[in-house]
KOLMI-909205 format. One record per residue (C-alpha): residue in one letter; x, y, z; chain; residue number from 1. Coordinates in pm, whole numbers, plus 32768, in hexadecimal, padded with zeros to 4 digits. Layout:
<nodes>
   rest      X      Y      Z   kette    nr
      A      X      Y      Z       A   NUM
...
</nodes>
This chain:
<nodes>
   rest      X      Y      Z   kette    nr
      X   B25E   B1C2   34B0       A     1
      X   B2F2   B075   34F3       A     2
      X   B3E8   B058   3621       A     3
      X   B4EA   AFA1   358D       A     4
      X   B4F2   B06F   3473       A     5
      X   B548   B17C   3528       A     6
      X   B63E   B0CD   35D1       A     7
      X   B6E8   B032   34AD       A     8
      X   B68D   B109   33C6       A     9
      X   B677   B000   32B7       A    10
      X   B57C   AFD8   31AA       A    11
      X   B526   AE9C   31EA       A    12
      X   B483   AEE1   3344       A    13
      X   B383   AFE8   32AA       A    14
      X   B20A   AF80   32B4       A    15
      X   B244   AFAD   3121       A    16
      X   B378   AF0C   30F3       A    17
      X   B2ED   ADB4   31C6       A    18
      X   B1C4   ADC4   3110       A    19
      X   B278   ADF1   2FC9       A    20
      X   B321   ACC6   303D       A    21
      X   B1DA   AC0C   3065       A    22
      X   B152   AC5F   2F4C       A    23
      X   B283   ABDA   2E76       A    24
      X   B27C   AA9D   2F04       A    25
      X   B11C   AA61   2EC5       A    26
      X   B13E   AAB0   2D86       A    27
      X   B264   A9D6   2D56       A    28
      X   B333   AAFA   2CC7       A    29
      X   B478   AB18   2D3C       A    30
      X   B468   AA80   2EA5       A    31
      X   B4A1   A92A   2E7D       A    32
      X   B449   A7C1   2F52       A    33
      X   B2DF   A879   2F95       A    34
      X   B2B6   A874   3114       A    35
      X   B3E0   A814   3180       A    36
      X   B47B   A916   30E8       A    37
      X   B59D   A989   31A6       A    38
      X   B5A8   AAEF   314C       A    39
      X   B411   AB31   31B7       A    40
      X   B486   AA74   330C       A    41
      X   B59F   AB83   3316       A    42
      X   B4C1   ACAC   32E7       A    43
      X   B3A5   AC53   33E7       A    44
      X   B4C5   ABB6   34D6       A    45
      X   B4A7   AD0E   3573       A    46
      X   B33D   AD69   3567       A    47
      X   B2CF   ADAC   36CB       A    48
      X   B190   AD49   3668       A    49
      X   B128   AEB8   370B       A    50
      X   AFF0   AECE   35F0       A    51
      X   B069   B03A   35D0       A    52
      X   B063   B012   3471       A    53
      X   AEE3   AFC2   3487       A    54
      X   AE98   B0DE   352E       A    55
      X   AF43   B1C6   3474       A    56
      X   AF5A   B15D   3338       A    57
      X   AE18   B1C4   3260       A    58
      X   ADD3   B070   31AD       A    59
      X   AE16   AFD9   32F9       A    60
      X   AF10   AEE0   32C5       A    61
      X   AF44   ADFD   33DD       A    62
      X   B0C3   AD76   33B5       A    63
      X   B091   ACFD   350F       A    64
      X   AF89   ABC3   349C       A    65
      X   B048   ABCE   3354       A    66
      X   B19E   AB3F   341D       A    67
      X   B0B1   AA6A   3514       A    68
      X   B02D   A9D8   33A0       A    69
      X   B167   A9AA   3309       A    70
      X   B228   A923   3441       A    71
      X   B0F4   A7F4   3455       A    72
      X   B183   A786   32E1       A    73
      X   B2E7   A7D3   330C       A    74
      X   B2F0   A6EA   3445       A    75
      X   B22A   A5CB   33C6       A    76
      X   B2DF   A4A3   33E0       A    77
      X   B3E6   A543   34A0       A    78
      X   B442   A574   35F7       A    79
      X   B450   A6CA   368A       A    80
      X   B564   A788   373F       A    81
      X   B549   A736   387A       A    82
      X   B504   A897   38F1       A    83
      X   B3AC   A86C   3833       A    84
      X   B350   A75B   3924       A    85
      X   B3D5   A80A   3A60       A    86
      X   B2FD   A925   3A14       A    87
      X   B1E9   A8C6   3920       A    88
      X   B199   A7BC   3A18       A    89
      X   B1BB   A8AA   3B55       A    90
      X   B027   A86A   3BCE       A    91
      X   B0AA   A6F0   3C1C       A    92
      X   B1E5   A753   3CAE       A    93
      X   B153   A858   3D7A       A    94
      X   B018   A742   3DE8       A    95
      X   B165   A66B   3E63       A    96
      X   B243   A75D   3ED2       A    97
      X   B11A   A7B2   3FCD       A    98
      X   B12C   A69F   4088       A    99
      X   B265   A6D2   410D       A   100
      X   B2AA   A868   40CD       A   101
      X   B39D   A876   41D9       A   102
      X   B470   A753   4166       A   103
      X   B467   A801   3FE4       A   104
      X   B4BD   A938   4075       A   105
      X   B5EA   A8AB   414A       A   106
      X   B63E   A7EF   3FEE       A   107
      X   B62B   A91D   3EEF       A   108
      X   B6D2   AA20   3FC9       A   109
      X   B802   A958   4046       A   110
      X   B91C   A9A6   3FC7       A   111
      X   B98F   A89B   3EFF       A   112
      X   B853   A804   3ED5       A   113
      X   B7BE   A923   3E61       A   114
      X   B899   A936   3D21       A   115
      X   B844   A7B5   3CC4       A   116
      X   B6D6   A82C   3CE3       A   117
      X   B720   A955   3BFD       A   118
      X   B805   A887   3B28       A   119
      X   B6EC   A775   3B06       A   120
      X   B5DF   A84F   3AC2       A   121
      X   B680   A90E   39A8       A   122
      X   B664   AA56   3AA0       A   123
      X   B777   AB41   3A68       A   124
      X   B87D   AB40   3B7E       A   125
      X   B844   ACC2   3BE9       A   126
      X   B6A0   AC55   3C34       A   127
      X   B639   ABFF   3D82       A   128
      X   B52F   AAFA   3DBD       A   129
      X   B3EC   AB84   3E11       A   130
      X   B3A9   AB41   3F7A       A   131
      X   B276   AA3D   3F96       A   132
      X   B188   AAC9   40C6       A   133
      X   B159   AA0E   41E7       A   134
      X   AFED   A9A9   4196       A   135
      X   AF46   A9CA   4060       A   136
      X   ADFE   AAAE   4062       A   137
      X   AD3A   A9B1   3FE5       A   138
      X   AD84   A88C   4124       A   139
      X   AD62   A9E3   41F3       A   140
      X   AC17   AA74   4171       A   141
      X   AB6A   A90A   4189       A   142
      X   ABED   A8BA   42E0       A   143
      X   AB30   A9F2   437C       A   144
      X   AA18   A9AD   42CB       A   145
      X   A8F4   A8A7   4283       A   146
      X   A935   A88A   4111       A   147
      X   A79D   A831   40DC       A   148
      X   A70E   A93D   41C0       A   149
      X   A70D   AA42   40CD       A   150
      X   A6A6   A98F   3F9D       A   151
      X   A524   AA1A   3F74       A   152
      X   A5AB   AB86   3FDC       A   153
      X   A4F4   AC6E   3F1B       A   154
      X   A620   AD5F   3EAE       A   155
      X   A72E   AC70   3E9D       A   156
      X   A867   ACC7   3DF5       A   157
      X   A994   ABCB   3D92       A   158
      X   AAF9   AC45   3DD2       A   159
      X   AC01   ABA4   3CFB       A   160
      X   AD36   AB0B   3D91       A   161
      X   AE19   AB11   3C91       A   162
      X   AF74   AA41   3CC6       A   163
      X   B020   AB73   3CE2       A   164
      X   AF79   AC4A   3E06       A   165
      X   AF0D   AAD5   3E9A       A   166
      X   B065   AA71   3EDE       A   167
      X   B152   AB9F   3EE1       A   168
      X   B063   ACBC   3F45       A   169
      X   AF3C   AC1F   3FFD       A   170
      X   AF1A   AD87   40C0       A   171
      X   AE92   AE1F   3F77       A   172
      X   AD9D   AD4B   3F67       A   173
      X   AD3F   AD2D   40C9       A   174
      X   AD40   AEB0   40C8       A   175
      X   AC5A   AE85   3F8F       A   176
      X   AB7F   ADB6   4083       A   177
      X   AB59   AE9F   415E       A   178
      X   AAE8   AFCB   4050       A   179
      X   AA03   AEEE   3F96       A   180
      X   A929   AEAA   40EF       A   181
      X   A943   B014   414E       A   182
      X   A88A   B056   401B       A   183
      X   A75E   AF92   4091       A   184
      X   A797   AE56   3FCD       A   185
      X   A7F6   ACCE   402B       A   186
      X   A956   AC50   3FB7       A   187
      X   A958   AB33   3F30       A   188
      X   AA8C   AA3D   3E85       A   189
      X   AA78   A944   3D84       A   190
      X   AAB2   A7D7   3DAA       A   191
      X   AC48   A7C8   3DFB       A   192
      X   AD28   A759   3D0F       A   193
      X   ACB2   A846   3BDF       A   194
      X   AD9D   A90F   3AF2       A   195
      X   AD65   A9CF   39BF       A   196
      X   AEC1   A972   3963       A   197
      X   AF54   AAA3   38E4       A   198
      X   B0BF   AA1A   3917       A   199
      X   B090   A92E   3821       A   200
      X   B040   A9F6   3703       A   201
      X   B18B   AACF   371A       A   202
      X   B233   A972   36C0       A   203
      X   B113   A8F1   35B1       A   204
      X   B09C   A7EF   36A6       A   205
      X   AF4F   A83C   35FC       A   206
      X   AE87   A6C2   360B       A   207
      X   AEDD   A6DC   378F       A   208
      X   AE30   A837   37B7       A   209
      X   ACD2   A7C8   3706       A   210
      X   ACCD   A6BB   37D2       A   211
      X   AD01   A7A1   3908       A   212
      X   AC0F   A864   3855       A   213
      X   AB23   A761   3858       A   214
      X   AB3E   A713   39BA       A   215
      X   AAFF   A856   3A2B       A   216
      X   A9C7   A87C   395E       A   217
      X   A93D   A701   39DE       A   218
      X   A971   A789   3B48       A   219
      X   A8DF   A8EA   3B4E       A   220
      X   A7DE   A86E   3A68       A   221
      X   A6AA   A8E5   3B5F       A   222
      X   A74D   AA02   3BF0       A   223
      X   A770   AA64   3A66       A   224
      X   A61E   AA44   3A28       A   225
      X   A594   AAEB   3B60       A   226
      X   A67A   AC1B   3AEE       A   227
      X   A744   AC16   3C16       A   228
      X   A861   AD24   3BB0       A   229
      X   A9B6   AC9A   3BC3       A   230
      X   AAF9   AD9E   3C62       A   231
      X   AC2E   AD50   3C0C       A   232
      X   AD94   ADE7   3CAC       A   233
      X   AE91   AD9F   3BA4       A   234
      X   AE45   AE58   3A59       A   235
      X   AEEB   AD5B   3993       A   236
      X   ADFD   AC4A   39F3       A   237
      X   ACC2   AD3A   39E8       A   238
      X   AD22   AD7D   3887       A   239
      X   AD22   ABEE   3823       A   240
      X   AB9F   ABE0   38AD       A   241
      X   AB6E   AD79   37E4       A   242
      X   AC29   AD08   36A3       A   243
      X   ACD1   AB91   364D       A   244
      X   ABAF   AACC   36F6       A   245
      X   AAB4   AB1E   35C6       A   246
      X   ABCD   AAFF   34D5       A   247
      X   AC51   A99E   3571       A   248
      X   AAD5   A94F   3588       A   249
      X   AA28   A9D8   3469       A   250
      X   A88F   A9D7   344C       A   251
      X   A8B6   A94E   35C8       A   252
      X   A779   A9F2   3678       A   253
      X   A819   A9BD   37EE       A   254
      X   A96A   AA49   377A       A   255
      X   A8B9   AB7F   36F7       A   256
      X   A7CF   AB83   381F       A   257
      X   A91B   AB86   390D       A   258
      X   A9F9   AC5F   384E       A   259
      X   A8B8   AD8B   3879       A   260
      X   A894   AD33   39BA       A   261
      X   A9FE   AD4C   3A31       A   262
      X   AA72   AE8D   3ACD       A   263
      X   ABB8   AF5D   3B67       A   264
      X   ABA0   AFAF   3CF3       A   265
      X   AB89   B0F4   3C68       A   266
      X   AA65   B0B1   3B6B       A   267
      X   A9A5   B005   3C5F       A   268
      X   A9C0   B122   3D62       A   269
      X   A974   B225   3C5D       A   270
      X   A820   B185   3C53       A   271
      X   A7E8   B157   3DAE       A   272
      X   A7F7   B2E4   3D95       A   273
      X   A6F0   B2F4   3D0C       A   274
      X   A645   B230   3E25       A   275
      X   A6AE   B315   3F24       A   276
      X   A822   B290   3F7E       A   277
      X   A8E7   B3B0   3FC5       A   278
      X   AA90   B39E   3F87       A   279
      X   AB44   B399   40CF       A   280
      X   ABE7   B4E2   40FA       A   281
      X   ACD1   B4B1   41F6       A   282
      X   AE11   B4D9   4113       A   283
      X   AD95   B61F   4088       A   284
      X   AEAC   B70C   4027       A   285
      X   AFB9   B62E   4034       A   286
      X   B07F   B5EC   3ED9       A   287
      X   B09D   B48A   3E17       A   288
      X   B143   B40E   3D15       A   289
      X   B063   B335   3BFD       A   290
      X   B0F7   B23B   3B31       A   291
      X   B016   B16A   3A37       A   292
      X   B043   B029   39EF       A   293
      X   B052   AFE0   386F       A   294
      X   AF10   AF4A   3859       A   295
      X   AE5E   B00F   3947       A   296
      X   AEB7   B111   382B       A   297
      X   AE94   B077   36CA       A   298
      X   AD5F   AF92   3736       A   299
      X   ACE2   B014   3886       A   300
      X   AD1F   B19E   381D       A   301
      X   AD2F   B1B9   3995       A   302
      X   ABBB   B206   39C3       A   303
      X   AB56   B27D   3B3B       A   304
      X   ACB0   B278   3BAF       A   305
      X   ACD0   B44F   3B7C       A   306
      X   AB8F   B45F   3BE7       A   307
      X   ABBE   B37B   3D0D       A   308
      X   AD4A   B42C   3D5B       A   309
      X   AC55   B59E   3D34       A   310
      X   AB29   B549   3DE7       A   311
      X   AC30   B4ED   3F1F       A   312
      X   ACC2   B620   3EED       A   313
      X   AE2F   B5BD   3EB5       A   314
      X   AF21   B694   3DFB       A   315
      X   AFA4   B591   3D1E       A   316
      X   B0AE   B59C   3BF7       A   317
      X   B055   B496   3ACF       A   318
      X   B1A2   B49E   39D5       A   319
      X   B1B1   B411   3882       A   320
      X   B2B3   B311   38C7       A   321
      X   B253   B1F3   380A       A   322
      X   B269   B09E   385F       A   323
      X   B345   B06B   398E       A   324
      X   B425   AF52   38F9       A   325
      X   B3E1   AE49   39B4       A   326
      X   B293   ADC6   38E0       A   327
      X   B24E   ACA3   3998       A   328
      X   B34C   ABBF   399F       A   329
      X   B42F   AC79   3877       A   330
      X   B4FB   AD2A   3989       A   331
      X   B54A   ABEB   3A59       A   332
      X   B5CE   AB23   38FF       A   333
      X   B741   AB05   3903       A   334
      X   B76D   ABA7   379F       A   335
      X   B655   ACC9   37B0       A   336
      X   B707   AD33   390E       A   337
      X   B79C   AE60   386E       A   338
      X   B693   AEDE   379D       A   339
      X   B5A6   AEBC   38AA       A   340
      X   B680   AF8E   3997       A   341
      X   B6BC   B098   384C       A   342
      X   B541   B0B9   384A       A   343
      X   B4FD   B0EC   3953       A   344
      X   B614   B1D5   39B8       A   345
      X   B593   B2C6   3875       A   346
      X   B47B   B389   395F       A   347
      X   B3FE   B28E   3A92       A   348
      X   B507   B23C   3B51       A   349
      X   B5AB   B39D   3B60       A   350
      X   B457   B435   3BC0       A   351
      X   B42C   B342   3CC8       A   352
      X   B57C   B386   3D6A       A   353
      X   B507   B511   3D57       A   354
      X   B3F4   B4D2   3DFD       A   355
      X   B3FE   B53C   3F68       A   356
      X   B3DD   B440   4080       A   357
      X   B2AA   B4C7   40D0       A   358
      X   B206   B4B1   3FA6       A   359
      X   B123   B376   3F20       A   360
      X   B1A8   B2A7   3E11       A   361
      X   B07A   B1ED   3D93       A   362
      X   B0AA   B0CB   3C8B       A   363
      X   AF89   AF92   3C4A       A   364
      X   B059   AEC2   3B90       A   365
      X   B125   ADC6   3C26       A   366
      X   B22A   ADD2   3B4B       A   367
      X   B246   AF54   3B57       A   368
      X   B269   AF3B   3CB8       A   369
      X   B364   AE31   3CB6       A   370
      X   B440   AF0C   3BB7       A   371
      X   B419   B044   3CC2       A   372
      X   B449   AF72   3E08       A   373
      X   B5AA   AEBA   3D8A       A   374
      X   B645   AFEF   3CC5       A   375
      X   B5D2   B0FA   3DAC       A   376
      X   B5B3   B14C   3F0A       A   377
      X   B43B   B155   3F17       A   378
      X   B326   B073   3F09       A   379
      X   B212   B0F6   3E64       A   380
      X   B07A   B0C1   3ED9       A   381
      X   AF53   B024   3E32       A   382
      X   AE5C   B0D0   3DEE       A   383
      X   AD78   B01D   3EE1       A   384
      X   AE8E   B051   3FE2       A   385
      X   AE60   B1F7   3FD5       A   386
      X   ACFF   B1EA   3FF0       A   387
      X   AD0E   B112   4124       A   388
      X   AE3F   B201   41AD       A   389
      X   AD4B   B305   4148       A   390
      X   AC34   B27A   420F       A   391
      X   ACDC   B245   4342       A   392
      X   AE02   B352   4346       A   393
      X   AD8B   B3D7   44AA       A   394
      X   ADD3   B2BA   4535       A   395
      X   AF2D   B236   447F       A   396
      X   AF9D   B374   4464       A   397
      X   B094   B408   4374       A   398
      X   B161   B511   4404       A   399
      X   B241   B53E   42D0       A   400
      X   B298   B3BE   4301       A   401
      X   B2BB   B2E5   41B4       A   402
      X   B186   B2A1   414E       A   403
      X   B1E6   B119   4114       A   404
      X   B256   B0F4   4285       A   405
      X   B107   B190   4309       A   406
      X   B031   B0B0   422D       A   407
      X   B08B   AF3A   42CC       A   408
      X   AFE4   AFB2   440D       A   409
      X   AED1   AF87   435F       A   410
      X   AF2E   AE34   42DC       A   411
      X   AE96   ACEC   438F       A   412
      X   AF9A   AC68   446E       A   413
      X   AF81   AB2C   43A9       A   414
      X   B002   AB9B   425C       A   415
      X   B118   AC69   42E7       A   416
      X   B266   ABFE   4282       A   417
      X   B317   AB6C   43B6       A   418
      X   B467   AB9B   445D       A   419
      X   B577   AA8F   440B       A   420
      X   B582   A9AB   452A       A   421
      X   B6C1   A92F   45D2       A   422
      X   B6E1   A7F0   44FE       A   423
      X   B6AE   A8CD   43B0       A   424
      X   B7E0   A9ED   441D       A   425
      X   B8AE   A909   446E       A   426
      X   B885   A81D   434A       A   427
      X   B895   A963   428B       A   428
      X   B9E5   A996   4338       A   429
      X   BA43   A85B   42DA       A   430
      X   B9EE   A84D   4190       A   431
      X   BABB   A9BF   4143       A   432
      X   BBD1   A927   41EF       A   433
      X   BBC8   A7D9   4109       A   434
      X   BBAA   A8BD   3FD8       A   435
      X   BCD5   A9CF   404D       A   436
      X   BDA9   A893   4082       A   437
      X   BD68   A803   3F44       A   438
      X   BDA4   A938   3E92       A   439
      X   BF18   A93E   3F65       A   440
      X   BF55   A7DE   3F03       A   441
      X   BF1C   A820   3D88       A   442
      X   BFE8   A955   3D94       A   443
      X   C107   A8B9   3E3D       A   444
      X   C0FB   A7BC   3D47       A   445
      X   C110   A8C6   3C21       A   446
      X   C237   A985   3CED       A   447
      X   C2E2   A832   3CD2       A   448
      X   C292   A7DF   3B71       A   449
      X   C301   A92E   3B13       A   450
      X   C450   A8DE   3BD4       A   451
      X   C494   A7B7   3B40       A   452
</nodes>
């Protein structure tokens, strides 16, 4: 059932009532001014866009594209809030922003600075900024490596460095890395600078996508027709290649080529199973927590991840919590801040805090592990993170440690997140001091008002 339905608990945010919605205005009943209609904008304003409904609903409706659809018209001609840009647009930001990650991290976590960041993006005040890592994966992976030598490799498989895991958690996909070649097979990464865009849908950015779309398919177009399998870290963008690449790109034979070909780490290790790759067992025993993202549910069904979790032997508990709130960039938007936060709070968030320290919390989706990391104590693993942890416990080891403060010993030391240096504290200092003595100025002058 929808997420902000059972938040609000209004009509309007059912899978029937938004299609009901739909359905009026193309029939130009009694929703007027077609799509621009202001109450159809009102009812998908808090979509998540989690595709629940298509995986659970039995005609399969997909209110998810229907919003992306719908948002393309509404917006023609018009400019969008500017949150849509901030986050719609986050592959470019992120390509900038990682040319200088220190200086955006000094910028977005001052205080002071921080809240003109927020305030400019359209980010709810209560958010903090993702943390952009040091190095991206992608500059890292290609620096160690002679990007040609392993082009006529005969089991060759390309790992996908989405904008997400590239910039903010380049350790998942290094760890990733590492799995893939334990399996007996030659990691590979597509030409730089390629994303499959799933921000942009969420805001109906849709001409923008097929041309991503496009780009994708003109790069990989050997590697798609030499079959090379494709593994992909964040469900969300494994599901554009799976589902809205052959819709965006109908009768397409590369698009349908790459959306077979495109796997989950999981998938792709279930079949190297059957090759004679055997699951690391080294975290046998010990409990997890699962969380699913959305569309590593409704699109993915989460194939290979139980028997991945059983075959390692982990005792793991998998609860029906829904989407986690955050849905992308939903939870960071100024006006979905508190329905994000109710959603979330309804079964995740709670089980997380219950979860002893020495338990796993394992999440793929960036945005599920954003919502955990800022509104709980934890931070949870990826997937590819456990099985690396798994395959090298002996020598990390756990002790009844957190899990997530064992696992960066396993990071590279140049995508670990480094220590403020003197100029940073003490323009940190600086800047809380500026911002404590601006907020004493302005209540002096109220104190003064108020006495006058």
């Amino acid at each position: 059932m929808c997420p902000s339905y059972m938040v609000t608990r209004d009509e309007k945010h059912t899978t029937r009532g938004r299609a009901h919605l739909l359905f009026e205005m193309l029939q130009n009943g009694p929703i007027d001014r077609g799509w621009k209609s202001e109450e159809v904008k009102s009812s998908l304003d808090l979509c998540l866009a989690c595709k629940g409904c298509k995986g659970d609903c039995p005609v399969h409706v997909d209110v998810a594209t229907y919003k992306a659809e719908f948002l393309s018209h509404y917006y023609r001609g018009r400019l969008r809030p500017r949150h849509a840009y901030a986050f719609g647009l986050i592959h470019w930001w992120a390509d900038l922003a990682s040319k200088a990650p220190n200086a955006v991290n000094f910028v977005t976590h001052v205080p002071g600075l921080s809240s003109i960041a927020k305030r400019a993006a359209g980010m709810a005040p209560s958010r903090t900024i993702p943390r952009f890592a040091p190095r991206t994966f992608s500059d890292w992976f290609t620096a160690g490596r002679d990007g040609g030598a392993h082009a006529n490799a005969p089991r060759r498989v390309i790992l996908w460095p989405d904008t997400f895991n590239d910039h903010f958690y380049p350790e998942s996909l290094a760890a990733a890395a590492d799995i893939l070649e334990s399996t007996g097979w030659t990691v590979v990464l597509p030409k730089a600078g390629l994303c499959c865009g799933r921000p942009l849908y969420d805001y109906g950015m849709l001409g923008q996508a097929r041309r991503q779309l496009r780009g994708i398919l003109r790069a990989l177009r050997e590697e798609i027709a030499a079959g090379t399998p494709v593994v992909g870290l964040e469900p969300s963008c494994v599901s554009v290649f799976r589902d809205e690449l052959t819709q965006m790109l109908p009768g397409d034979e590369d698009a349908k080529r790459l959306s077979e070909s495109t796997l989950t780490l999981a998938e792709f290790l279930a079949c190297r199973r059957n090759e004679g790759w055997q699951p690391p067992k080294g975290l046998a025993g010990r409990r997890a927590l699962l969380h699913g993202h959305c569309h590593e549910k409704a699109v993915l069904k989460m194939k290979g991840v139980n028997p991945l979790l059983d075959a390692m032997g982990l005792d793991y508990d998998q609860p029906e919590s829904g989407c986690c709130g955050m849905a992308g960039a939903f939870g960071f938007e100024r006006d979905k801040y508190d329905v994000s936060i109710a959603a979330g709070e309804r079964v995740l968030l709670p089980r997380v805090r219950a979860t002893p320290t020495s338990d796993i919390v394992i999440a793929d989706g960036f945005s599920c592990r954003q919502q955990i990391e800022q509104t709980t104590d934890r931070r949870a693993l990826h997937l590819a993170e456990v099985v690396q942890l798994a395959a090298h416990a002996d020598a990390v080891g756990l002790d009844g440690q957190r899990p997530e403060s064992v696992a960066p010993r396993l990071w590279p030391k140049e995508l670990r997140q480094g220590s403020w240096t003197r100029w940073e504290k003490g323009a940190l200092a600086a800047g809380a001091a500026g911002a404590a003595a601006v907020g004493v100025a302005a209540a002096r002058s109220r104190r003064k008002r108020d006495g006058e």
